[in-house]
C-alpha positions as CSV (number, residue, x, y, z in Angstrom):
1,X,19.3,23.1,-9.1
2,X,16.2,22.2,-10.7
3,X,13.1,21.0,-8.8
4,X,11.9,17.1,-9.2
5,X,8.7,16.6,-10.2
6,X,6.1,15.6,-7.2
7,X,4.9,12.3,-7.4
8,X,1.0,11.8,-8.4
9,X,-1.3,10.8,-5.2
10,X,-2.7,7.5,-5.7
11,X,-6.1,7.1,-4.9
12,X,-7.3,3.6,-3.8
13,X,-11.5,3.0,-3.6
14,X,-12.3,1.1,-0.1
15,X,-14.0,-1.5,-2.4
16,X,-10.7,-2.1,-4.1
17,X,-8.8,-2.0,-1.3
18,X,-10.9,-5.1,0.1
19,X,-10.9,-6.9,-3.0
20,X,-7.0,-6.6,-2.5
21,X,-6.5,-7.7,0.6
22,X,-9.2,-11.0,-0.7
23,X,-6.4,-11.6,-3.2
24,X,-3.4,-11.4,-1.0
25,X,-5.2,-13.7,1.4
26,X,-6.1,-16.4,-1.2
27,X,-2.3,-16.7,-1.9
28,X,-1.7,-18.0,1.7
29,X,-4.8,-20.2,1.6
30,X,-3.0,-23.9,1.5
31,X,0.0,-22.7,3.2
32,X,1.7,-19.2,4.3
33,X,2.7,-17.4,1.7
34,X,2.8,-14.0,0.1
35,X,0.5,-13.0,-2.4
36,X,0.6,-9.9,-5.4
37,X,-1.7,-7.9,-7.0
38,X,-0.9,-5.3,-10.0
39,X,-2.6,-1.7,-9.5
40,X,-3.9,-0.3,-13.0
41,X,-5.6,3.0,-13.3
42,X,-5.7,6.6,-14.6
43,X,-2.7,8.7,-14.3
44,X,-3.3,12.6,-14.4
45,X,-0.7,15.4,-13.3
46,X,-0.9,15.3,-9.6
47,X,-2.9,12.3,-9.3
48,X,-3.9,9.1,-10.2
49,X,-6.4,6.6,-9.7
50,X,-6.5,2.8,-9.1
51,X,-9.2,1.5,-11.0
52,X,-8.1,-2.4,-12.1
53,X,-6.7,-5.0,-9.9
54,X,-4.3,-7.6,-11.9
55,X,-3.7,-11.1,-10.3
56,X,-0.5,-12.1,-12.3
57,X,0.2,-16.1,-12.4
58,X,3.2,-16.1,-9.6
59,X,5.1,-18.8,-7.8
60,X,4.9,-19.3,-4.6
61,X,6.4,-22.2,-3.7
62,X,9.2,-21.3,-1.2
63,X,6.8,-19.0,0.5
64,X,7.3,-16.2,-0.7
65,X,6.1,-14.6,-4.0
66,X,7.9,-13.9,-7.7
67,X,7.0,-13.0,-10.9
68,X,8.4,-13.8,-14.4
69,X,8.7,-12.0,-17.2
70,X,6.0,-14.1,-19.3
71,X,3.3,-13.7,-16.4
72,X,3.9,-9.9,-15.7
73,X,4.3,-9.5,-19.3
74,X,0.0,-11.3,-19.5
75,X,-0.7,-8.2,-17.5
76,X,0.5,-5.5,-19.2
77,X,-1.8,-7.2,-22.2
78,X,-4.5,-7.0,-20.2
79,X,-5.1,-3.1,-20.6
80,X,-3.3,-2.8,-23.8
81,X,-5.7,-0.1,-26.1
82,X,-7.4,1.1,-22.6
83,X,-6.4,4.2,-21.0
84,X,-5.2,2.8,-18.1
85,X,-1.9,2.4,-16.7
86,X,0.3,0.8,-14.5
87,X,0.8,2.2,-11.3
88,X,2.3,-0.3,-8.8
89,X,1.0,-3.4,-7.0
90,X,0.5,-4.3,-3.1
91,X,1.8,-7.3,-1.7
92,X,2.1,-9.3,1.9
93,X,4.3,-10.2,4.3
94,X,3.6,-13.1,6.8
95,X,3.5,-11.0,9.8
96,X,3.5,-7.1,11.1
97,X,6.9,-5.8,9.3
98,X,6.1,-4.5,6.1
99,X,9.2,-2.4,5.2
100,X,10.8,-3.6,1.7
101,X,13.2,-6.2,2.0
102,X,16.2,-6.8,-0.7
103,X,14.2,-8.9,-2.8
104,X,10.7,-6.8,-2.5
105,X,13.9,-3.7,-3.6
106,X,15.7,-6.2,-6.5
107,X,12.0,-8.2,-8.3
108,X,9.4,-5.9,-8.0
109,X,7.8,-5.6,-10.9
110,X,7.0,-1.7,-10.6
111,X,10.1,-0.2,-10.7
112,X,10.4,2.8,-12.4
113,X,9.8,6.7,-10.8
114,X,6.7,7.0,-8.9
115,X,6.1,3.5,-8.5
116,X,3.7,2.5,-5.5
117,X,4.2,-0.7,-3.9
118,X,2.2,-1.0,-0.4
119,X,3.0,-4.1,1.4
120,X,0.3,-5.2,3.6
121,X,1.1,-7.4,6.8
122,X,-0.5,-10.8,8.0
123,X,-1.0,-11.7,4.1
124,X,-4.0,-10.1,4.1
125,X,-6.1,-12.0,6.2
126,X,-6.9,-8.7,8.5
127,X,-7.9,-6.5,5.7
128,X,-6.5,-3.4,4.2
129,X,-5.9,-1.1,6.8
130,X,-3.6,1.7,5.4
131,X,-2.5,2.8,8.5
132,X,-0.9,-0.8,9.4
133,X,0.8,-1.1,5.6
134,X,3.7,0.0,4.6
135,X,4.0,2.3,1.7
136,X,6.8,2.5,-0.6
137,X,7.6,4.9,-3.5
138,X,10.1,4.2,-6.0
139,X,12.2,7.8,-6.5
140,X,15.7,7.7,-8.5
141,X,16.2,3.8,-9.0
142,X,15.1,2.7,-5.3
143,X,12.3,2.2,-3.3
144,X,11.5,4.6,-0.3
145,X,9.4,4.4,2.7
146,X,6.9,6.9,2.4
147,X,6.4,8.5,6.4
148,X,3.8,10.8,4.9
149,X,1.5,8.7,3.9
150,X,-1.5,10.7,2.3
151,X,1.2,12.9,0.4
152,X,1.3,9.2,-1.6
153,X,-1.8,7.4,-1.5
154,X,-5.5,8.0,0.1
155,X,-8.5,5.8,0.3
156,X,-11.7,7.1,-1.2
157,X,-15.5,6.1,-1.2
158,X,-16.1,3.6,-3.1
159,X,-20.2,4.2,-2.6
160,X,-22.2,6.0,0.1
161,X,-25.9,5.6,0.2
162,X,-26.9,9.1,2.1
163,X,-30.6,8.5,1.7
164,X,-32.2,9.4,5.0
165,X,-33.8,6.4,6.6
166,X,-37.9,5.9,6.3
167,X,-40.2,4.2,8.4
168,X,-42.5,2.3,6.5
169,X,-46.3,4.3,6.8
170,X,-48.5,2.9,9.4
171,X,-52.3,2.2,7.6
């Protein structure tokens, strides 16, 4: 039996992680509805690195959000002759569950091995906080529920100023 490849861990930087949760929360602005956003980045061995949010044009008319082939098809374009690739996309749910239903499963865009698509709950509106998403991985022709989540994706700094703090000099 041989062993599977491990999936690479994706790292997300805070800044992008905001900027995604913006997005997702601009979707539901004129009425509820779910929202999408395409994760590009670098891809190495055992890890990879969002680095490029994609807004594709998406209906969401009936509440709830789909891509066609035409509009996902504008994003790929997008980092054609770059090195970047894609990785997966985050999306939102309307309230707290954010486990994959059959449609997230059946018209995700991202499906092929390795995969991530994180759905984050309340459209957005609260931020991304990683420990209220859910975080799928798409493994042999399905998406998964990740319960480890660092073993799939992690946050990272997107800047820290560490300069110490100065008093301005008295005269």
């Amino acid at each position: 039996m041989s062993a599977r490849k491990a999936l690479p861990v994706v790292y997300l930087p805070e800044a992008l992680a905001g900027e995604t949760a913006a997005l997702l929360a601009s979707f539901a602005q004129r009425g509820p509805s779910e929202g999408v956003v395409y994760w590009f980045g670098l891809e190495f061995a055992e890890r990879a690195v969002v680095t490029t949010l994609i807004v594709p044009a998406a209906d969401t008319s009936e509440g709830r959000v789909s891509t066609s082939a035409e509009s996902n098809a504008e994003a790929i374009v997008e980092i054609v002759g770059t090195p970047l690739v894609y990785l997966g996309q985050a999306h939102s749910h309307p309230g707290w569950r954010v486990d994959h239903s059959l449609v997230d499963d059946r018209e995700t865009f991202a499906r092929f091995d390795g995969a991530i698509s994180v759905v984050v709950p309340w459209f957005g509106r609260y931020g991304f906080v990683l420990q209220d998403c859910g975080v799928h991985r798409h493994v042999a022709g399905q998406y998964r529920r990740v319960e480890r989540v660092a073993e799939h994706l992690r946050m990272i700094p997107s800047l820290r100023d560490l300069r110490p703090v100065r008093l301005p000099t008295q005269p």
